[in-house]
N, C-alpha and C positions, 0 to 999 in steps of 0.2 A: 395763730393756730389754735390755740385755749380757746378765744374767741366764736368763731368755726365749728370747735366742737360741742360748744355750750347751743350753737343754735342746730344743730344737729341731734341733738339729746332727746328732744321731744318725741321728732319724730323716728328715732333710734326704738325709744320703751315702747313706744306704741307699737311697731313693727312686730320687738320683742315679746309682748304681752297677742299681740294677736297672732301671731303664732304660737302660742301654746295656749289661746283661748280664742279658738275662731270665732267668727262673728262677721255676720252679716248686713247690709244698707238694709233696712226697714221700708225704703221703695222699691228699689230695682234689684235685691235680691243678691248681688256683685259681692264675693268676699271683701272685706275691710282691711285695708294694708297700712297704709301709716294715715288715712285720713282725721282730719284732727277732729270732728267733731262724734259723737260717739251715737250709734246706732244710724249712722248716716253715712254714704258716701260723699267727697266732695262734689262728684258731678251733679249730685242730685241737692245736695244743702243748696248749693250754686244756682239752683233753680224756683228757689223762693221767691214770691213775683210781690211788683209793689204798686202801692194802692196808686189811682187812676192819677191824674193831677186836677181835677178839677171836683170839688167838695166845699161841702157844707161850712162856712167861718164860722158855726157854733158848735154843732156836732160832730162835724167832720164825714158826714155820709156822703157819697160818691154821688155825683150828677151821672146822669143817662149822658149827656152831649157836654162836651169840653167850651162848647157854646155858652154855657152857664154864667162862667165864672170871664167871658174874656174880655170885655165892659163893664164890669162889675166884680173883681177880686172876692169883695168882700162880701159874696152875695148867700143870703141865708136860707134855707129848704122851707120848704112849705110848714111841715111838721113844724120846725123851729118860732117860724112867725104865732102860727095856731096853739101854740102849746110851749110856749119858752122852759128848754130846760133849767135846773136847778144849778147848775155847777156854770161856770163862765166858759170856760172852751174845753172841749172833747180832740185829742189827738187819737186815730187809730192809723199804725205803721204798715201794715200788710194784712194782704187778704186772708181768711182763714179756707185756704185749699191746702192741696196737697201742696210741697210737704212737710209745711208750717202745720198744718192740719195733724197731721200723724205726729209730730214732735211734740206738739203742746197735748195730745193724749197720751201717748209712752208716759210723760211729764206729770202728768194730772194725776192720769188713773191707773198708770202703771206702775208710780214710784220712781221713775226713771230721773232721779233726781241729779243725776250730773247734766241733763240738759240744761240747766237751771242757769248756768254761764253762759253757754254760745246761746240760749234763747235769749238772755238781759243783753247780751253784746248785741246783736239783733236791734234793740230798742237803742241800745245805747248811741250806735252808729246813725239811727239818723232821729235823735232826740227834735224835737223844735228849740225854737229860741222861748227858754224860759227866766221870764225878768221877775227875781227876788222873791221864789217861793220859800218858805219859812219853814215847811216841816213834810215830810213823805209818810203816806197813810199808802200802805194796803188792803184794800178791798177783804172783809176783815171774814173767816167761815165761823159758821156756829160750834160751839164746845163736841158738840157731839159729829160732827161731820170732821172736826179736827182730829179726836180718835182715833175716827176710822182712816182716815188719810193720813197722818201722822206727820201732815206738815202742810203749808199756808203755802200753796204754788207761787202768790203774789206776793206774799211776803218775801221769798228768795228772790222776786225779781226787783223787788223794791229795794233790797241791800243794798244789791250790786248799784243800783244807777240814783242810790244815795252816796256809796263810795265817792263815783265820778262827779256829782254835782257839790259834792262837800256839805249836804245835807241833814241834818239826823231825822231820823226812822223811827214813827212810833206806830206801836202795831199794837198795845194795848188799851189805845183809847177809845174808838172807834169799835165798836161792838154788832156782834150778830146775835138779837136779843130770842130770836122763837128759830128753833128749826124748820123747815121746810121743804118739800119737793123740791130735786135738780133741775135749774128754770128750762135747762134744754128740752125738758118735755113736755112745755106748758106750751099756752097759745100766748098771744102779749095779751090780751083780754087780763087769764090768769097770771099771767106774770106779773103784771100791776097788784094785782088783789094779793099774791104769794108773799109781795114783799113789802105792803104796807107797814107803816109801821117797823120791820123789820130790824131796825138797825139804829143805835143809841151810841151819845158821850159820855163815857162816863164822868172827865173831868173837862169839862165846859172851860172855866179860864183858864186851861193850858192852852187855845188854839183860839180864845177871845181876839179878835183883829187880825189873825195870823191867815197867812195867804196857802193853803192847801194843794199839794200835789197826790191825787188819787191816782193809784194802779192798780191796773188788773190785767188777768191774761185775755181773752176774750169780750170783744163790745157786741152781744145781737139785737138786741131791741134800744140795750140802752138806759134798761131800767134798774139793773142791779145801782150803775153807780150815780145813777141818778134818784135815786132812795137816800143813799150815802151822802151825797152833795146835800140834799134837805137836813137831814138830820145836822151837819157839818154847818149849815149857815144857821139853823134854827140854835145850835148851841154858840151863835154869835161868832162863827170863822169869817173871815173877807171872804176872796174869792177862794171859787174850788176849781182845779182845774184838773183832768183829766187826763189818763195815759195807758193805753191799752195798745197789748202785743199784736191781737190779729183784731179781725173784724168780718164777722160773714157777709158776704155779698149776695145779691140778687142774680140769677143765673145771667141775665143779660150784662153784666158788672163785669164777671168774670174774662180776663182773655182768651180769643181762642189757641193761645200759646198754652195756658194751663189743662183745656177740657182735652188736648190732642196730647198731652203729657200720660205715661203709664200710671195707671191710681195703684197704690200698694196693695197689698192683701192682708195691712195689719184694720182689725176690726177694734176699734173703741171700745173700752169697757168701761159701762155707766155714760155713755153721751146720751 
């Protein structure tokens, strides 16, 4: 009975709390009753879609045709041949649409900082198989962008899914040395030249041979943490490897299970 009631609690305070503080899904508009993740209903959290099966073994970016990959597992994107990136493998878990999309903004640039768990749990649940990484770096913001935000998005998702891998987390080595323009507005042209340079170790043999797991919330170009990955091997890391919550897609990428879904009417601030 104790038992019972202890798994009935959760959804008991939330009930109780949304009824004396209504609150509504950020998609579909539906009051919120005991669903457990918060600016969301289940039916629509339920409906976060996952990335294609057949992709890039360095990047991890989506093939047009599942043809790609069905003779060749291992098979690497054109970009990747032409231009090898910096870091060893790139994992991206879901598409950035709706309504991954709207979660990782509330998130970002709302301060909505209790998504900060059911988004890591997200990551967490379909983690890869990662063999004997040595330390978790988040994707680090500049001092003054920290300010204004008043917290490191990647940083909270790197906690959590250091918890689970038994990990430790270091978020002050890895530095964001020049401010700059938010890359969402750039072209990749500028986004290359934005983030040149951008990004230092402070202390080099603490991560000397050590095998790096970078996170971030969003992969678009690719260049953020592949900036990171350079700096990380130039200050003598092994490999870097990669971990990002969404990934934008090409509109032909997209399913048409997500373009026929209702798009919210919460508007991004600062995308």
């Amino acid at each position: 009975m104790a038992n019972h009631l202890l798994e009935w609690m959760p959804s008991l305070i939330r009930r109780t709390i949304r009824f004396v503080l209504p609150a509504h899904c950020s998609i579909c508009g539906f009051l919120l009753t005991d669903d457990p993740t918060p600016h969301f209903c289940a039916g629509c959290w339920s409906a976060i879609a996952l990335m294609p099966a057949a992709r890039c073994s360095r990047c991890d970016r989506p093939f047009l045709s599942a043809i790609a990959t069905a003779y060749s597992p291992n098979h690497v994107c054109h970009t990747c041949v032409q231009r090898p990136p910096s870091y060893t493998r790139a994992w991206t878990l879901y598409p950035y649409t709706t309504p991954l999309r709207d979660a990782i903004c509330l998130f970002k640039y709302r301060g909505k900082v209790s998504l900060a768990s059911p988004l890591a749990t997200l990551m967490i649940e379909r983690l890869p198989l990662l063999d004997r990484v040595s330390v978790i770096m988040p994707v680090p913001l500049h001092s003054e962008r920290l300010r204004q935000r008043e917290f490191n998005q990647s940083l909270l998702l790197a906690d959590q899914i250091g918890r689970v891998l038994g990990v430790p987390v270091s978020y002050t080595n890895l530095i964001r040395t020049t401010p700059s323009p938010a890359q969402t507005s750039l072209s990749r042209k500028s986004r290359l030249k934005n983030l040149r340079g951008a990004f230092a170790v402070r202390y080099p043999d603490v991560i000397r041979k050590q095998r790096v797991l970078l996170i971030d919330d969003v992969f678009t170009t690719g260049t953020t943490v592949n900036e990171c990955a350079k700096s990380l091997r130039k200050a003598g890391s092994s490999d870097v490897l990669v971990l990002t919550l969404g990934r934008t897609l090409d509109l032909d990428l997209v399913p048409d299970r997500i373009h026929a879904q209702p798009q919210s009417h919460f508007e991004p601030f600062g995308v």
